[in-house]
DRENPA-3360 file (N, C-alpha, C; in nm, 2 decimals, always signed):
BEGIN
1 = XXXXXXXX = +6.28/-3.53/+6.01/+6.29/-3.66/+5.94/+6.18/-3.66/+5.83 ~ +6.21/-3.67/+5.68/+6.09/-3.76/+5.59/+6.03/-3.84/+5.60 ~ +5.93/-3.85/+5.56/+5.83/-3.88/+5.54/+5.81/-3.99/+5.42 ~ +5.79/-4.12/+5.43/+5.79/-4.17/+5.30/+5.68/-4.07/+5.19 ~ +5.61/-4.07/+5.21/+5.51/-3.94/+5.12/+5.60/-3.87/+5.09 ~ +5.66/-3.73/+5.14/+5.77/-3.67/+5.10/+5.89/-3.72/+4.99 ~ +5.90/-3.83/+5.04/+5.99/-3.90/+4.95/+5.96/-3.93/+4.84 ~ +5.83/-3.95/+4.77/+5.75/-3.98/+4.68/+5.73/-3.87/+4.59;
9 = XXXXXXXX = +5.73/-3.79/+4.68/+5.68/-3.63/+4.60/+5.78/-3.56/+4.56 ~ +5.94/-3.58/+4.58/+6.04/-3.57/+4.56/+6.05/-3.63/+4.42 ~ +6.04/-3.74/+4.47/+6.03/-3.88/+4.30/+5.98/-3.84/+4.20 ~ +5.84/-3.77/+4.19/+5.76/-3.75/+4.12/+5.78/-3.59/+4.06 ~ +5.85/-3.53/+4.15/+5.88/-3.37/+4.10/+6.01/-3.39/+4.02 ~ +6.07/-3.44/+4.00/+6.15/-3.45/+3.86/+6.22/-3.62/+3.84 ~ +6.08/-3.67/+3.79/+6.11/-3.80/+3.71/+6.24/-3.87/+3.65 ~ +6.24/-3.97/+3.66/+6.40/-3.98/+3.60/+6.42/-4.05/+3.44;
17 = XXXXXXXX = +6.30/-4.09/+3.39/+6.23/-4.13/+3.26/+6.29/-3.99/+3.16 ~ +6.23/-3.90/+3.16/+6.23/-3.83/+3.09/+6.32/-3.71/+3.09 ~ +6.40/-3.71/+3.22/+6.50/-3.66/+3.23/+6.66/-3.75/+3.18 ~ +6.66/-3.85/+3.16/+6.78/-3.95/+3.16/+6.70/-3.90/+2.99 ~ +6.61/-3.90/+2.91/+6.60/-3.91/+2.76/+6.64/-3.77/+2.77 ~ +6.59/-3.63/+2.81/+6.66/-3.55/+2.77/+6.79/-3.49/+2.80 ~ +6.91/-3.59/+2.84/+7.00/-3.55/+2.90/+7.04/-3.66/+2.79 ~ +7.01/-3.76/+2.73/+7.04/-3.84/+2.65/+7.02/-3.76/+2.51;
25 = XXXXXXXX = +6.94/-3.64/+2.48/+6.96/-3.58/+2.37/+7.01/-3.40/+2.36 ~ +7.08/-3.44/+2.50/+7.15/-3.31/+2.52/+7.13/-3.19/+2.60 ~ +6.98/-3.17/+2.63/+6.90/-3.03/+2.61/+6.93/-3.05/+2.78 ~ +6.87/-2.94/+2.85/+6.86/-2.90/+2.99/+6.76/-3.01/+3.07 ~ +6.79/-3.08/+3.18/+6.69/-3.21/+3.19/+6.53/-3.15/+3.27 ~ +6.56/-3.00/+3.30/+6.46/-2.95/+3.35/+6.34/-2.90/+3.29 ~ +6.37/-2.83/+3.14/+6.27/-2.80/+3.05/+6.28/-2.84/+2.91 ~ +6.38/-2.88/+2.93/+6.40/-2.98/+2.76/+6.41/-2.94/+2.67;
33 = XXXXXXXX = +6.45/-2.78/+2.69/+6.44/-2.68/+2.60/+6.60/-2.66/+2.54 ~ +6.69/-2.58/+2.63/+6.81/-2.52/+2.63/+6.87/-2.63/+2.66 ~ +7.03/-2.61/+2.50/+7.13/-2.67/+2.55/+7.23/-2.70/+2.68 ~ +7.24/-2.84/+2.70/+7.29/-2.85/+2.79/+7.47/-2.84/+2.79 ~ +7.51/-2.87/+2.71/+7.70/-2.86/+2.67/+7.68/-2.74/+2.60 ~ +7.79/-2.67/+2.63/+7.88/-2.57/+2.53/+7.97/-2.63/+2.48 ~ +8.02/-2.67/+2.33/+8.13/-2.75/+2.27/+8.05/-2.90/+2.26 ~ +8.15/-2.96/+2.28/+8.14/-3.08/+2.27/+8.10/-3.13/+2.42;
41 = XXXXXXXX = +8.21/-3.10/+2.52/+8.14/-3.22/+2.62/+8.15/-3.10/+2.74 ~ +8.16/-3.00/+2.73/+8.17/-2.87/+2.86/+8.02/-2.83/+2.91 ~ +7.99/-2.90/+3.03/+7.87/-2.85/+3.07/+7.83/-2.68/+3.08 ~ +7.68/-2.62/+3.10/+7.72/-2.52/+3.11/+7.65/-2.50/+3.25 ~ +7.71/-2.34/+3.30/+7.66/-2.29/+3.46/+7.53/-2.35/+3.45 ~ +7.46/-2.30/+3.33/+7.29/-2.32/+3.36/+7.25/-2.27/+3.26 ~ +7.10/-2.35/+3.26/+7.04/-2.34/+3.05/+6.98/-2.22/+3.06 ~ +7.06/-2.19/+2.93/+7.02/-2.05/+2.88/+6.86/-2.07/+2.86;
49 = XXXXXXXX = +6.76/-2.10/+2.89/+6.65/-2.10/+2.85/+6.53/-2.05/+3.00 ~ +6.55/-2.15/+3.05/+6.50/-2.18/+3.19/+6.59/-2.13/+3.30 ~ +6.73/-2.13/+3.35/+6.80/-2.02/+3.38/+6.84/-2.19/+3.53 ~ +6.82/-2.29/+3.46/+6.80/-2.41/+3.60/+6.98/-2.40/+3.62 ~ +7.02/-2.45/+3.70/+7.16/-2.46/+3.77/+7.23/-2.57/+3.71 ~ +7.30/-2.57/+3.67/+7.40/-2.71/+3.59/+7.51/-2.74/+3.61 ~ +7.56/-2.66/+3.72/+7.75/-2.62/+3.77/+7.76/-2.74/+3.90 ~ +7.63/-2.76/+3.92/+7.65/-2.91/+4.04/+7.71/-3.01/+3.97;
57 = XXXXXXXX = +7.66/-3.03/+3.82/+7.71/-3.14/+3.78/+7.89/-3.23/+3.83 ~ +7.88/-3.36/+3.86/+7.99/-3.41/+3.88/+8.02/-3.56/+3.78 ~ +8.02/-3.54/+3.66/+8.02/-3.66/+3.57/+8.15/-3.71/+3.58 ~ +8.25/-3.62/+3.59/+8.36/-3.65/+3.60/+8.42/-3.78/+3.50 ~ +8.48/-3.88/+3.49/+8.51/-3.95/+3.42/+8.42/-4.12/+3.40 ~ +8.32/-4.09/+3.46/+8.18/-4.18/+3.44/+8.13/-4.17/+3.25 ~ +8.13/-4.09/+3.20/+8.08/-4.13/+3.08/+8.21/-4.20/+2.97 ~ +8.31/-4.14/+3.06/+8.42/-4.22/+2.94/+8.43/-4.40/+3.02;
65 = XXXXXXXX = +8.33/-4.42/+3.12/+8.40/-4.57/+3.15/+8.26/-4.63/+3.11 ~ +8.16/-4.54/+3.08/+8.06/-4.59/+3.02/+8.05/-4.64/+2.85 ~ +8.13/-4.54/+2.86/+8.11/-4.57/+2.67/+8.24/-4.65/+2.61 ~ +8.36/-4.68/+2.70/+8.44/-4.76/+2.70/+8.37/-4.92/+2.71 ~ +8.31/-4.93/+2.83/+8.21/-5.03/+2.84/+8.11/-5.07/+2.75 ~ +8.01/-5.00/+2.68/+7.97/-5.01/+2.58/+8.01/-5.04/+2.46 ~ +8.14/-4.96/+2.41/+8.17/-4.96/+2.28/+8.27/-5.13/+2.27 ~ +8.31/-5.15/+2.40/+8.39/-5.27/+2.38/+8.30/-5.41/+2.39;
73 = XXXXXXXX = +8.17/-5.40/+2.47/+8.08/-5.47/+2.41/+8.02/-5.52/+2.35 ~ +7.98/-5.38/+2.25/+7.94/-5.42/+2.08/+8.07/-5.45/+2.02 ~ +8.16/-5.41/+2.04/+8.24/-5.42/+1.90/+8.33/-5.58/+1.92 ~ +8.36/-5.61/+2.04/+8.42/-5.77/+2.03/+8.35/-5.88/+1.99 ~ +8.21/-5.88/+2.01/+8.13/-5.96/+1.93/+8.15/-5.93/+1.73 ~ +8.13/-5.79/+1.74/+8.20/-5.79/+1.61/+8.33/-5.83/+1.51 ~ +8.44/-5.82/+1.62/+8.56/-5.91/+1.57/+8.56/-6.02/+1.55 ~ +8.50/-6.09/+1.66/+8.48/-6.23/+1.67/+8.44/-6.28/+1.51;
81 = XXXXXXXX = +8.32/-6.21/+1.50/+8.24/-6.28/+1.41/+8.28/-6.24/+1.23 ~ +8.36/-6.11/+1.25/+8.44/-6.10/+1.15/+8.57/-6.18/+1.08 ~ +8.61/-6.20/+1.20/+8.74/-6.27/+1.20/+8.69/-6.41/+1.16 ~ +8.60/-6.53/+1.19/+8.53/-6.60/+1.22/+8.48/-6.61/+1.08 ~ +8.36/-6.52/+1.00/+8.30/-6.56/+0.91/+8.37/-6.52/+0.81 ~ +8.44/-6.41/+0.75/+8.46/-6.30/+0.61/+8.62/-6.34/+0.65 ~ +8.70/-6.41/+0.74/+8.86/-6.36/+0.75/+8.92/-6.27/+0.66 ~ +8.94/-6.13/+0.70/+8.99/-6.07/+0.63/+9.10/-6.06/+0.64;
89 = XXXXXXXX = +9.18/-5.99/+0.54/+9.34/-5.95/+0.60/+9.34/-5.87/+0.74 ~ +9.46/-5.87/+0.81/+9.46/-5.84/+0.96/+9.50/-5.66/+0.96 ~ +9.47/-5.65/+0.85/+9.55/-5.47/+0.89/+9.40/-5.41/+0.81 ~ +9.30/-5.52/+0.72/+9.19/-5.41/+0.71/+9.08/-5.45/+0.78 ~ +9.06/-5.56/+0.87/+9.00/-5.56/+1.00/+9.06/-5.47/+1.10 ~ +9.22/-5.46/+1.17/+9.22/-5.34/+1.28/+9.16/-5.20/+1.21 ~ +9.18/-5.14/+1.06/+9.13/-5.03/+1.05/+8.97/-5.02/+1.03 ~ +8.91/-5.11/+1.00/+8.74/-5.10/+0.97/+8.71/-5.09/+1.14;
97 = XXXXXXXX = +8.76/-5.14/+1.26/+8.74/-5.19/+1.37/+8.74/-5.05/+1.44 ~ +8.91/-5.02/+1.41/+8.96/-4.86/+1.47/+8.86/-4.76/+1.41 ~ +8.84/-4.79/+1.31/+8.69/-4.63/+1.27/+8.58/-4.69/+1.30 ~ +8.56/-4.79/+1.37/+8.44/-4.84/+1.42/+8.41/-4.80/+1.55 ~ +8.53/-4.80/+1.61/+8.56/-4.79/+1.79/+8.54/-4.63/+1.80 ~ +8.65/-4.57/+1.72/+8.63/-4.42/+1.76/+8.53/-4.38/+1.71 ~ +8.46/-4.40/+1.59/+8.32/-4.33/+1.52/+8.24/-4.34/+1.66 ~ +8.21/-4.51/+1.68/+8.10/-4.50/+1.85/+8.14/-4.43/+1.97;
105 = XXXXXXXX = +8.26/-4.43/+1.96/+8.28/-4.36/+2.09/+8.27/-4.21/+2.10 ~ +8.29/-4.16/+2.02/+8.29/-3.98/+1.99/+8.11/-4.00/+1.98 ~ +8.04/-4.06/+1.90/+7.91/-4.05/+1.91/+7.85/-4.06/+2.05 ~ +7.87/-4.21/+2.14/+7.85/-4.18/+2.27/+7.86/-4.13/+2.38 ~ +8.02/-4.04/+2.39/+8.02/-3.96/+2.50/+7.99/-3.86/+2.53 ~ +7.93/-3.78/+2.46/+7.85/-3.65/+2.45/+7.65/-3.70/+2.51 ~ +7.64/-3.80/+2.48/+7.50/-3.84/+2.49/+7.53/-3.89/+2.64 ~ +7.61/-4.00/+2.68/+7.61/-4.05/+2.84/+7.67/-3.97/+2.91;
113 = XXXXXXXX = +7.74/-3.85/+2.89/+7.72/-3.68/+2.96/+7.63/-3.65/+2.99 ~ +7.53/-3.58/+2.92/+7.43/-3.54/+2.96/+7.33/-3.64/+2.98 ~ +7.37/-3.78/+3.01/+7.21/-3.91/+3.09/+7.27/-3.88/+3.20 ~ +7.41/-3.87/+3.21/+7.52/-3.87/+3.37/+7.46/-3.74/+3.41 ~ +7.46/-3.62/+3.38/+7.41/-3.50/+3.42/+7.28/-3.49/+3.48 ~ +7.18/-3.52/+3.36/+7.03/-3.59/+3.40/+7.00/-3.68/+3.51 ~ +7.09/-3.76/+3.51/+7.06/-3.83/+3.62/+7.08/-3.79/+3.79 ~ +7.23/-3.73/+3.78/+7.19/-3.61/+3.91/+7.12/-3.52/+3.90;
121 = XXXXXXXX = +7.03/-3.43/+3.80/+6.99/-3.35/+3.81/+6.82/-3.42/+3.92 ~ +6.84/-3.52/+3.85/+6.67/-3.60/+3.90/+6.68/-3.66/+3.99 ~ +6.78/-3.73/+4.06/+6.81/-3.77/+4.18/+6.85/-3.65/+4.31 ~ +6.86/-3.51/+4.22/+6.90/-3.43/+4.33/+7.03/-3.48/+4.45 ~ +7.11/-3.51/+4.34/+7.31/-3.55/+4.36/+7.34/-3.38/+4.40 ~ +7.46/-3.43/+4.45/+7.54/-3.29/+4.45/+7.55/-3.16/+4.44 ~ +7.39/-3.09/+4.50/+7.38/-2.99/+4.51/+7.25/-2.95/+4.44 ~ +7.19/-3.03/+4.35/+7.09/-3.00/+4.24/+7.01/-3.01/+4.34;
129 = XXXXX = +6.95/-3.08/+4.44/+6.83/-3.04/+4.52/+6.83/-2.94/+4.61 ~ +6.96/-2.87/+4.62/+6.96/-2.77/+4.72/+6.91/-2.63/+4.63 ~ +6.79/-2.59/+4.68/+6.72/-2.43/+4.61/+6.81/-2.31/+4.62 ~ +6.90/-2.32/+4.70/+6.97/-2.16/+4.74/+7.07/-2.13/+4.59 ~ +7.08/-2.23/+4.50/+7.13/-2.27/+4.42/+7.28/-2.28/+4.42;
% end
């Protein structure tokens, strides 16, 4: 059984500060160095730099309900207040809105991939704390 100490030292051997920022700018959340995606959103086995394991990853459809959530957050306050102050015609608010929605969302699902990745990498989810790799 652990040890709360153990458990601390766990905590402290891969932070989750600085790992959720480098998984938020892509790179490998272990050295900060090597990319973390191949393409657009394809994790890879493991960073070419540092050689750390990346194939645990299980993001699965968590960043698209993330940035769904996000992007419909910012942007209904912005209808509202479009619709509300400037009334524009109704087919060039859906289009300013529709390149608003997709522009943020292709911007943030590549970035809450790799916080989603980072963040098991640092919690030691699904295989990332196990050494045998």
């Amino acid at each position: 059984m652990k040890t709360r100490t153990s458990d601390l030292a766990l905590d402290d051997d891969r932070p989750l500060g600085p790992a959720l920022l480098r998984g938020w700018r892509r790179v490998c959340p272990a050295c900060g160095a090597g990319p973390m995606l191949r393409g657009y959103l394809v994790v890879r086995d493991a960073c070419p730099v540092c050689d750390e394991a990346l194939h645990h990853q299980r993001a699965d459809d968590g960043p698209a309900w993330l940035t769904i959530l996000i992007v419909g957050k910012l942007m209904a306050p912005v209808l509202m207040l479009a619709h509300a102050r400037l009334d524009p015609d109704p087919l060039v608010l859906a289009t300013l809105l529709s390149i608003g929605v997709v522009g943020l969302s292709l911007w943030l699902l590549p970035r809450l991939k790799g916080a989603m990745v980072a963040l098991q990498w640092s919690r030691r989810m699904h295989g990332f704390g196990d050494e045998t790799g």
